[in-house]
Backbone as ProteinMPNN parsed JSONL, in Angstrom:
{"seq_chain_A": "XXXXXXXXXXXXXXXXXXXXXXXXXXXXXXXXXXXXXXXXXXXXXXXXXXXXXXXXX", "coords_chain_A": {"N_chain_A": [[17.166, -6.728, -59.544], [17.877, -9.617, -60.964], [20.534, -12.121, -60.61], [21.853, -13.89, -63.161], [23.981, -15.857, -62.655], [25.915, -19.077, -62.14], [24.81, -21.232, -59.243], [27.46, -21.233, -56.779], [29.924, -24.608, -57.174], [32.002, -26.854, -56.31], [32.653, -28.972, -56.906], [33.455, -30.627, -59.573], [31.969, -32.042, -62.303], [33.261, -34.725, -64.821], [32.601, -34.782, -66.908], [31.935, -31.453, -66.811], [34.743, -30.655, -66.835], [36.111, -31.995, -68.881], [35.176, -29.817, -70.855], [36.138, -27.811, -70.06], [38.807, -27.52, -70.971], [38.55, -26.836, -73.06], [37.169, -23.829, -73.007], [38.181, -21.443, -71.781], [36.814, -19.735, -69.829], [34.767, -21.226, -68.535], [36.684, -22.656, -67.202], [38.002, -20.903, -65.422], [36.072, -20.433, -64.283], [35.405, -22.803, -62.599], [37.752, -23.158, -61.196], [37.492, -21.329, -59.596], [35.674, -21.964, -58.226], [36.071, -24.434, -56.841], [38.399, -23.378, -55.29], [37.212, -21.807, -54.034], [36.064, -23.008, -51.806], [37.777, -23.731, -49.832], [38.61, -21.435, -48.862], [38.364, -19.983, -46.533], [39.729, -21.44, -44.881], [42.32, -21.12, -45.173], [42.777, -18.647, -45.399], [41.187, -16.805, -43.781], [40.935, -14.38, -40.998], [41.846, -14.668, -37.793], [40.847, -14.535, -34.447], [41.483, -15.22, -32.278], [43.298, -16.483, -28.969], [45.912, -17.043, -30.0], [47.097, -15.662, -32.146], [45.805, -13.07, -31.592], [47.945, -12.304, -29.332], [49.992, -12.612, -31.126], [49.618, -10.862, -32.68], [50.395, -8.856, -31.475], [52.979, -8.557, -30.388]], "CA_chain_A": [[17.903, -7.36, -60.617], [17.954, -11.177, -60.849], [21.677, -12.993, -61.295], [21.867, -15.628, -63.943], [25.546, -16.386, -62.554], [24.834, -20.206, -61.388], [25.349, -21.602, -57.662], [28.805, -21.947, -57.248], [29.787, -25.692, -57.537], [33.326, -26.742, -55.9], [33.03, -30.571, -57.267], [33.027, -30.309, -60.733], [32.036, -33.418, -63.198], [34.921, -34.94, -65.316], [31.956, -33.62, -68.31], [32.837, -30.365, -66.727], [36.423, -30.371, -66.637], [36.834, -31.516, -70.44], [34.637, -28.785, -71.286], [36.772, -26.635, -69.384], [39.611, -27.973, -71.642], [38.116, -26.039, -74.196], [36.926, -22.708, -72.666], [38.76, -20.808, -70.739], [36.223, -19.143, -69.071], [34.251, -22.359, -67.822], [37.547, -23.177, -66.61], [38.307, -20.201, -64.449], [34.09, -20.576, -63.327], [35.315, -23.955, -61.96], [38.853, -23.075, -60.745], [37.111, -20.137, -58.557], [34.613, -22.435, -57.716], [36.899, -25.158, -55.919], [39.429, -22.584, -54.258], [36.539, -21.12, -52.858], [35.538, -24.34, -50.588], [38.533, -23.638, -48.647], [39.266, -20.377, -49.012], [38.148, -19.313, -45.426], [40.679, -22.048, -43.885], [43.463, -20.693, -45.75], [42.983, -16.938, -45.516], [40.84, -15.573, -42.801], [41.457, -14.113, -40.085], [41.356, -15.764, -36.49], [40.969, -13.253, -33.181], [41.658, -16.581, -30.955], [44.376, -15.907, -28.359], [47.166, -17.308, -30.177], [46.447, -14.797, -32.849], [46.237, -11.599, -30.577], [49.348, -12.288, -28.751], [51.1, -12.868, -32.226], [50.0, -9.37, -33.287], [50.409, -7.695, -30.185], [54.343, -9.028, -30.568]], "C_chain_A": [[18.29, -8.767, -60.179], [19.267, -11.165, -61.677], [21.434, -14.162, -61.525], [22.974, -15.85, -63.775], [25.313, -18.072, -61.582], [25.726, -20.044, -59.858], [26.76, -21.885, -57.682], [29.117, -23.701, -56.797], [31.284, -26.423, -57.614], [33.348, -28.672, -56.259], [32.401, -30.65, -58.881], [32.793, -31.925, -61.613], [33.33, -33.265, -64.273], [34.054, -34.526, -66.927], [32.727, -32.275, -68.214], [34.112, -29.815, -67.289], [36.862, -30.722, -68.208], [35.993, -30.514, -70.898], [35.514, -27.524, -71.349], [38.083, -26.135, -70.07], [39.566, -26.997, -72.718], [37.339, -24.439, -74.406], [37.171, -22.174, -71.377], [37.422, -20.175, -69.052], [34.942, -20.235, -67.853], [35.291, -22.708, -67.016], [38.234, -22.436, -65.283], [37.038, -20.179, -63.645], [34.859, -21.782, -62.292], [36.769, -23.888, -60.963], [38.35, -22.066, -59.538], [36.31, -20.974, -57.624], [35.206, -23.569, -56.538], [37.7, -24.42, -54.877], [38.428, -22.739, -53.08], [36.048, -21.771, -51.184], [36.677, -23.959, -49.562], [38.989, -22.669, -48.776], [39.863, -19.581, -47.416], [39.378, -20.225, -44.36], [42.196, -21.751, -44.256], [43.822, -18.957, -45.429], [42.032, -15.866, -44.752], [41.261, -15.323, -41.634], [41.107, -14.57, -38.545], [41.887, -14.191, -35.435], [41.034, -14.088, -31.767], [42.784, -16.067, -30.201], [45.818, -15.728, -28.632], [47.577, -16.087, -31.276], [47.119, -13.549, -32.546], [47.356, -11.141, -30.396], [50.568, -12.349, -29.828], [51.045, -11.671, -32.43], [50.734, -8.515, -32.375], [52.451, -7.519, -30.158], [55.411, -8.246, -31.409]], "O_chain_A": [[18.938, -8.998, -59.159], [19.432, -10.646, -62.781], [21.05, -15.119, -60.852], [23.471, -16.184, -64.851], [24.654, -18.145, -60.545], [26.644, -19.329, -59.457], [27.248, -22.676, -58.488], [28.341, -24.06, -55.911], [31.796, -26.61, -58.717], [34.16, -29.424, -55.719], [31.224, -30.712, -59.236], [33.584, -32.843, -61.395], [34.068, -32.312, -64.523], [34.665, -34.082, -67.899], [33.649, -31.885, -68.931], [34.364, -28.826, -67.977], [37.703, -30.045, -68.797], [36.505, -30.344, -72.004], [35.63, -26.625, -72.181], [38.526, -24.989, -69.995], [40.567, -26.439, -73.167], [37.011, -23.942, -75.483], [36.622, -22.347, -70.289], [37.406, -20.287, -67.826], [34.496, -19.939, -66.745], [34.915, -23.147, -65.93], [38.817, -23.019, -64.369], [37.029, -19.92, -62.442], [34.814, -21.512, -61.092], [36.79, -24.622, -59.976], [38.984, -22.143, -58.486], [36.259, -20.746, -56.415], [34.756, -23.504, -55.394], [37.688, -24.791, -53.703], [38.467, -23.274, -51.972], [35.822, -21.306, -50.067], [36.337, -23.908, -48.38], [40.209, -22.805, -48.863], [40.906, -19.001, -47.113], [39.812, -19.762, -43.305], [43.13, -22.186, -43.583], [44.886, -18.353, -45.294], [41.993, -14.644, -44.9], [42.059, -16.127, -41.153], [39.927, -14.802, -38.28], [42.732, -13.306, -35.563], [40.75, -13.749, -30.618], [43.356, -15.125, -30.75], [46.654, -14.976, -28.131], [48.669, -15.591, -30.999], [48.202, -13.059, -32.863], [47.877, -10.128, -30.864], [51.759, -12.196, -29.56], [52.111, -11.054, -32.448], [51.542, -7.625, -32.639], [53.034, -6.459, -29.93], [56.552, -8.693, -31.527]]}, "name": "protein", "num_of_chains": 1, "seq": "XXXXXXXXXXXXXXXXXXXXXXXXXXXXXXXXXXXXXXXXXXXXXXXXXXXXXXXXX"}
């Protein structure tokens, strides 16, 4: 099964964004689509030492 869901696309054109103005659902495509660029520096998890010793605490 082939997805027609496009590439996601974290720099949106200012076409885009008034589009987005006007359908919700383009607008949450593009709102998911930006988070996502930094999602991993915000919310994963690190097993570095400083880390460890925090859980271990």
């Amino acid at each position: 099964m082939t997805s027609t869901d496009p590439a996601p696309n974290p720099h949106a054109t200012a076409e885009e964004v008034e589009a987005a103005r006007h359908d919700s659902k383009l607008a949450q495509v593009l709102y998911h689509d930006w988070e996502a660029e930094s999602y991993d520096d915000k919310w994963s998890i690190s097993y570095d030492k400083r880390c460890v010793d925090y859980a271990r605490d």
